[in-house]
C-alpha positions in Angstrom: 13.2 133.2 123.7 12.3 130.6 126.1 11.4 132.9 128.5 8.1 134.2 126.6 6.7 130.7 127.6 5.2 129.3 130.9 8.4 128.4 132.5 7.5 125.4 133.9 10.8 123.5 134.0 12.2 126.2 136.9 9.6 125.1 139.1 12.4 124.2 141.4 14.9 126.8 141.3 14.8 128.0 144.5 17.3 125.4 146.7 18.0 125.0 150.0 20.5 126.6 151.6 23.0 124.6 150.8 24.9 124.6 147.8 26.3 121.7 145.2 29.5 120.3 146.7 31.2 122.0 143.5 33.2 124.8 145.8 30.2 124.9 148.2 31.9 127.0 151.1 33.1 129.8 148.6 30.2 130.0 147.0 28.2 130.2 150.2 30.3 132.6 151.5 30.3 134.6 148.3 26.0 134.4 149.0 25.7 135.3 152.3 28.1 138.3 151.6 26.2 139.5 148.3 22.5 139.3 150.9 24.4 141.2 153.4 25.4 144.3 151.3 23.3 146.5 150.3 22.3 146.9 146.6 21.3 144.4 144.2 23.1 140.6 144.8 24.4 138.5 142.0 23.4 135.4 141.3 24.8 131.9 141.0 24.1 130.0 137.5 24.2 126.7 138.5 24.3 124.8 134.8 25.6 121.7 134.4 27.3 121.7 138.4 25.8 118.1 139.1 28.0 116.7 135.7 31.3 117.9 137.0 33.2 116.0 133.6 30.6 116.7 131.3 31.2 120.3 131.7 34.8 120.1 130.5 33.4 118.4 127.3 30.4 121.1 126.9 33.6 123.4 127.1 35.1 122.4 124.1 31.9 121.4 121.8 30.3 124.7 123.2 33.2 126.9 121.8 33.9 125.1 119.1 29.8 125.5 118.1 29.9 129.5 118.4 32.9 129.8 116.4 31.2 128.1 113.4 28.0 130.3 114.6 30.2 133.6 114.3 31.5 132.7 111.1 28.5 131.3 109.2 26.4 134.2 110.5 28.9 136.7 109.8 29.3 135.0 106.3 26.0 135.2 105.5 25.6 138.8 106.9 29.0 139.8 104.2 27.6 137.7 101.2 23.9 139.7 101.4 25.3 142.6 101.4 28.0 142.3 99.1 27.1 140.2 96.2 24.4 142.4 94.1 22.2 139.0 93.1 21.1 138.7 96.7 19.7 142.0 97.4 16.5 140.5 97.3 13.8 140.7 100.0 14.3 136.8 100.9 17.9 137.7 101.7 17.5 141.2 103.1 15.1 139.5 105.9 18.1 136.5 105.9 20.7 138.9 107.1 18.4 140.1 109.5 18.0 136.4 110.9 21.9 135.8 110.8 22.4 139.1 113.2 19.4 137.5 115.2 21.6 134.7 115.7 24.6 136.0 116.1 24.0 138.7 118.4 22.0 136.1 120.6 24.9 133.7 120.7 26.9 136.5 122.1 24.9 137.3 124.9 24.2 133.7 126.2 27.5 131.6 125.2 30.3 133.7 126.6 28.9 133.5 130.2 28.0 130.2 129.9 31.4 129.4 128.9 33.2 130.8 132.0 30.4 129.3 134.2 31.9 125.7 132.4 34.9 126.7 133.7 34.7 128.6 136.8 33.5 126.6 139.8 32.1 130.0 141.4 29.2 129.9 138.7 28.5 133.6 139.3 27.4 136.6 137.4 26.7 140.0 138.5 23.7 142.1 139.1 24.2 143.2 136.3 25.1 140.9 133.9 22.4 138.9 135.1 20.0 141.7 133.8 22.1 142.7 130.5 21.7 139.3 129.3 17.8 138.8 130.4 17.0 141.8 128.6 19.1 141.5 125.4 17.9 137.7 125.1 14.6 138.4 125.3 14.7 141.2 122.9 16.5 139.4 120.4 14.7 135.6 121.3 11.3 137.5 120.4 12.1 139.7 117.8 13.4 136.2 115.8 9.8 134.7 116.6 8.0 137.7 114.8 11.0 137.6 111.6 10.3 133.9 111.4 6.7 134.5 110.3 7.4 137.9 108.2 10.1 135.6 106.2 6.9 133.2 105.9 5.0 135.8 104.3 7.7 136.5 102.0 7.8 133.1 100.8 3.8 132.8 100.2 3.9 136.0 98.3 7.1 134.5 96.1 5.0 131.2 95.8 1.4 132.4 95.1 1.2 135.8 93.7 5.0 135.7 91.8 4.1 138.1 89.5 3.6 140.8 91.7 6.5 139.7 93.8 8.4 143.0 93.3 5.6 145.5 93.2 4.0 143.7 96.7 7.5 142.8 98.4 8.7 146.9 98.3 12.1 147.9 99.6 10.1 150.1 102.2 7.8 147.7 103.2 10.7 145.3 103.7 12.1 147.6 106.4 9.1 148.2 107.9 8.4 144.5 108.7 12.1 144.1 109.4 11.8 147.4 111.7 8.9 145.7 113.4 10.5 142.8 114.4 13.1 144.8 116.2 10.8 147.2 118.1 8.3 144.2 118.8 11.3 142.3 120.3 12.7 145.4 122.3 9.0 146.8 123.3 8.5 143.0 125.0 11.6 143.2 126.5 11.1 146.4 128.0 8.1 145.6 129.5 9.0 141.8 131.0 11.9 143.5 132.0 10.8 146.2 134.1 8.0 144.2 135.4 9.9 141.2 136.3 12.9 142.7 138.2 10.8 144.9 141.0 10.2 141.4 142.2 11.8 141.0 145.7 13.7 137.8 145.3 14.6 137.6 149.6 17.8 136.5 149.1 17.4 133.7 146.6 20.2 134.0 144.1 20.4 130.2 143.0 19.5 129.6 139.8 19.3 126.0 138.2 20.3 126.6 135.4 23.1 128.2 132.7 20.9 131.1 131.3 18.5 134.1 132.7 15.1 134.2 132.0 12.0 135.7 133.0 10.4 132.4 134.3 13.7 131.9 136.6 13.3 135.2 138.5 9.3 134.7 138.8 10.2 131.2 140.9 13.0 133.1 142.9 10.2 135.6 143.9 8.9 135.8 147.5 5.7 137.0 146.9 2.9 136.5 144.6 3.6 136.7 141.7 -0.2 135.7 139.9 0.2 138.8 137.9 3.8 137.9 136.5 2.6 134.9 135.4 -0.4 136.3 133.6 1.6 138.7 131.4 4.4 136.3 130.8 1.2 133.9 129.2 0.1 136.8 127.4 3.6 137.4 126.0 3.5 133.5 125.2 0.6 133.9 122.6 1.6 137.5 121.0 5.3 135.8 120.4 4.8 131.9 119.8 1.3 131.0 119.3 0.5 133.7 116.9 3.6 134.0 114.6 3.6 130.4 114.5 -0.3 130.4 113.7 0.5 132.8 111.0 3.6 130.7 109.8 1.2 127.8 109.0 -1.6 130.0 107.3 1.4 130.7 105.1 2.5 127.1 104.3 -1.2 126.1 104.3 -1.4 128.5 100.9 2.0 127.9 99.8 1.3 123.7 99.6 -2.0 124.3 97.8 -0.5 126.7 95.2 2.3 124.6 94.7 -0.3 121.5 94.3 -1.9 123.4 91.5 1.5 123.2 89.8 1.4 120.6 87.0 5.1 119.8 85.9 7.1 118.3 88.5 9.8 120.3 87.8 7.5 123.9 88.4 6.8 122.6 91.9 10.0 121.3 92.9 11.1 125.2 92.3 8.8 126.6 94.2 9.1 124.4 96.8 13.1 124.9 96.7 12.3 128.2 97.4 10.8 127.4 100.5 12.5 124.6 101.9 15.2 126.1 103.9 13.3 129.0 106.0 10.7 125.6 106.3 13.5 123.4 107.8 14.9 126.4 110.3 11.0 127.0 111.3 10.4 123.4 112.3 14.1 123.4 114.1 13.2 126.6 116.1 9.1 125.8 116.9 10.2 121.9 117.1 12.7 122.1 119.8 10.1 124.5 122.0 7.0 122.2 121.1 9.1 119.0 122.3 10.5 121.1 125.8 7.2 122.7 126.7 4.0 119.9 124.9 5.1 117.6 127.7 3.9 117.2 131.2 5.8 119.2 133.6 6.4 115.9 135.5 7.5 113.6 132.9 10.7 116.2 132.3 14.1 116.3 134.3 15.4 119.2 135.2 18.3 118.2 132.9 16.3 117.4 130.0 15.1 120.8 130.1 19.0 122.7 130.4 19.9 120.5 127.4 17.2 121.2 125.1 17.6 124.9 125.8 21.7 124.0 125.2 20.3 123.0 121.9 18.1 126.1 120.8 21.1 128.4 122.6 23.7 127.0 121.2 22.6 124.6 118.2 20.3 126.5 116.7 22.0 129.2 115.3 24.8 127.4 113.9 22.0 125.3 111.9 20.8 128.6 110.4 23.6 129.2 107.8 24.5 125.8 107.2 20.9 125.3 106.1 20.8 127.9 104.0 24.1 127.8 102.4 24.1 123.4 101.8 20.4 124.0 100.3 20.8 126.8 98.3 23.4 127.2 95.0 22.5 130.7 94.6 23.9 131.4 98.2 26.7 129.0 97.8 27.6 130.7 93.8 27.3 134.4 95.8 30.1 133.0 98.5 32.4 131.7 96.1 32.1 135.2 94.0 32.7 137.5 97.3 35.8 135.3 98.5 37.2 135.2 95.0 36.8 138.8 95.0 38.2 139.2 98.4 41.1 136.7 98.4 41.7 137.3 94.9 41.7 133.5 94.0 39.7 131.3 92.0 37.2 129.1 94.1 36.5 125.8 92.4 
């Protein structure tokens, strides 16, 4: 998803000619040979090539991370659909947010994890482009789910009485079917825009994941107009979901102030809290990388801060939702005791 913002930490990904010390003959080699022929080079993913023993340990926390992201997603995904109290609009647009996560996990952490291991750091033509285009679809389409789950919550929290009749099965697919085509439509677009850019042979990027803003800086020419639409895409995708997120909260904290027992607003806000806590982990982590000067970040602050949106994030997702919430917690123990046929205590 970062690559719906400015970009301004790949200011410097276009490097000399020579490459880290990390296998630097083959991989020049493996350059000079991919300018050479025709058709569309790879690329190089530099990562963390500077931190040669770090990467061994980013190795193991890495994998260890995405198999606890593919089986809390996939956990939540089973428990929606199969336990019949959670076929509810909060946890229809929950399952949607779990195969967010999951599916963008899958296209990022795999290559990343043989770049950790391979000292070639390469990726195909490609590849480079399957994962650009699937992240970006998927990075924006969880912006605009983000603030229809908001909506959801304001209409659960200050008008709960026509909760069913306003939250519709239809009009929960339509929003859900937004998302999607929002995230695919942008995709499409950046996409095709961004990669009739003539890159001149520059194939080294600085960092461990493809996005728009890398390719704009490995451009040869000007690229004013790039720039202009990636801003654009910025405000449709951050600024105004996020806008609309805190119109939602804004209403939601003065109904819930209206509340007089203590225990009335500590439901209502229990309601809220987890998609609250994911939304400030998802717009906090973008806010911190992108608020601050361009000059007062390292080029390795900004690969580990995406690491943690990448790779963090969506393992926070159904741990949030399943340590803050009994009614998801109660629905798991129900479908595993129906599935293993035991008794979960």
């Amino acid at each position: 998803m970062s690559a719906l913002l400015g970009g301004g930490r790949h200011r410097d990904l276009v490097g000399p000619a020579v490459f880290p010390s990390c296998a630097s003959a083959p991989v020049g080699m493996w350059m000079q040979r991919g300018v050479n022929e025709s058709g569309p080079a790879g690329f190089i993913l530099v990562g963390f090539s500077d931190h040669p023993r770090l990467q061994r340990v980013l190795f193991v926390t890495i994998l260890a991370l995405y198999l606890l992201t593919t089986l809390g997603n996939s956990a939540i995904i089973l428990v929606s659909r199969l336990e019949p109290r959670l076929h509810t609009p909060m946890y229809f647009f929950l399952s949607h947010l779990s195969l967010l996560d999951l599916s963008f996990s899958s296209s990022v952490v795999p290559q990343l994890l043989v770049n950790l291991w391979d000292p070639f750091k390469t990726i195909s033509y490609g590849g480079f482009v399957a994962q650009l285009c699937v992240s970006l679809a998927l990075g924006s389409t969880e912006c605009v789910l983000l603030a229809v789950m908001s909506y959801d919550r304001y209409v659960a929290v200050c008008r709960p009485l026509h909760y069913t009749v306003l939250m519709h099965p239809r009009l929960c697919h339509s929003l859900a079917a937004a998302a999607w085509l929002s995230g695919l439509t942008t995709t499409l677009v950046q996409s095709t825009l961004t990669l009739r850019l003539p890159f001149c042979g520059h194939r080294r990027v600085d960092h461990f994941i493809c996005e728009v803003p890398v390719l704009i800086k490995l451009a040869c020419v000007d690229t004013t107009f790039n720039e202009a639409e990636l801003f654009v895409a910025s405000v449709l995708f951050l600024v105004l979901p996020l806008s609309l997120i805190l119109v939602s909260y804004g209403h939601i904290a003065q109904a819930v102030l209206r509340i007089r027992s203590a225990a009335g607003r500590r439901k209502a806000f229990g309601t809220c809290s987890s998609h609250l806590l994911v939304v400030t982990i998802f717009y906090g982590t973008i806010i911190f990388m992108y608020l601050q000067p361009a000059r007062s970040r390292s080029k390795d602050q900004g690969k580990f801060v995406s690491l943690f949106y990448t790779v963090v994030t969506p393992v926070l997702n159904p741990l949030i939702y399943t340590l803050r919430n009994e009614e998801v917690k109660g629905a798991l123990k129900r479908v595993l005791e129906k599935v293993l046929g035991v008794s979960c205590t």
